[in-house]
C-alpha positions, 0 to 999 in steps of 0.5 A: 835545820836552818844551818843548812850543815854550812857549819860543817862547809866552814869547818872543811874550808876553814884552812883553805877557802875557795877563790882567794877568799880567807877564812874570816870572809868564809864564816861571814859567807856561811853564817849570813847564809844561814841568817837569812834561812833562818829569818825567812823560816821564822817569819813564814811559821810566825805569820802563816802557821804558828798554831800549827807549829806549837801544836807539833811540838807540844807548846799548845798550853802556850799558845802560837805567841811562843812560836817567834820566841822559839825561832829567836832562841833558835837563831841565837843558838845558831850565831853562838854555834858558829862562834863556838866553831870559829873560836876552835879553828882560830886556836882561842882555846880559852875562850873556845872553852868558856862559850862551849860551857855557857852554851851548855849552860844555855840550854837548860841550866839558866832558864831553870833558874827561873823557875825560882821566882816564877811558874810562867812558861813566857818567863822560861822563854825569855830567859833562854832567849836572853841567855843565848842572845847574851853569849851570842853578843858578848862572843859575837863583838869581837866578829863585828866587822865580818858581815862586811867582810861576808859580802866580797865571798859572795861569788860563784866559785865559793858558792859552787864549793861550799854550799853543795858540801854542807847541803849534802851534810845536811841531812844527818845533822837534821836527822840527828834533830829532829829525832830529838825533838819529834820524840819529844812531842811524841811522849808529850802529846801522849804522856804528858810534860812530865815524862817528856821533861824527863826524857829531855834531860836524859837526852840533854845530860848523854849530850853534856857527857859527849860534848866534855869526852 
């Protein structure tokens, strides 16, 4: 939700940017959008109503504290998404295809690992927040400098073109979400974790198979 569908504005402007403005200054505009959204939503639910927020999605037995670590893992997931984005449209296909599999790996394969040593929910928390956290950083270094390079696209004209093209695809992406995940906390709240376990990796393996098609 909170990429406001800009990923989709960056992948359309991408080749040709508003205003004179290049490509690079463009994902710099777009991500640090998103950044703030981002921030902004994870402060309000973690302060305001972060028992709330764990009991729609089923994370009562956790309690609120697992709420900002839920918003974390989210805004490392969002940073390596528009990397992932990047990495395509600039043609590094090698390690385009290295992040994509470690983004897969992500969300559910490295946290389980986890699961070896420990039957602790905050230990799964963390691990994928460090998982997602770590792709983002290793991936993210060589973009360093581009939040500098944000700020000379932060004009009226880009902004015109770019943010009504992307909150205008927004919706289906969000859609596309929170069918996910209000499913979940359907067959969670009213199952049980098991069945909603279940259901969570069928879901996530039909993504997997799309994602390699």
């Amino acid at each position: 939700i909170g990429i406001l569908g800009l990923d989709q504005s960056l992948l359309r402007f991408y080749g040709e940017p508003p205003a004179g403005r290049t490509g690079r200054q463009l994902f710099g505009f777009c991500l640090t959008i998103s950044a703030l959204v981002m921030t902004a939503a994870g402060l309000f639910f973690s302060l305001v109503c972060p028992d709330w927020l764990a009991g729609i999605l089923s994370f009562q037995a956790m309690g609120s504290g697992v709420v900002p670590l839920l918003f974390l893992n989210a805004f490392f997931y969002m940073w390596v998404r528009y990397l992932n984005v990047l990495l395509r449209l600039e043609g590094k296909v090698g390690f385009y295809t290295l992040e994509t599999l470690l983004m897969q790996g992500c969300y559910n394969l490295f946290y389980l690992v986890a699961g070896f040593f420990t039957s602790d929910p905050y230990a799964f928390a963390l691990v994928s927040v460090l998982s997602f956290g770590g792709v983002a950083l290793v991936f993210g270094l060589r973009y360093r400098g581009v939040f500098r390079e944000a700020r000379q696209a932060f004009t009226k004209p880009v902004a015109k073109q770019i943010l009504p093209y992307g909150l205008a695809l927004a919706p289906t992406q969000i859609m596309l979400y929170l069918n996910n995940t209000f499913s979940l906390a359907f067959l969670g709240n009213s199952l049980g974790t098991t069945v909603q376990g279940t259901f969570a990796f069928g879901v996530r393996l039909s993504q997997l198979v799309t994602t390699i098609q």
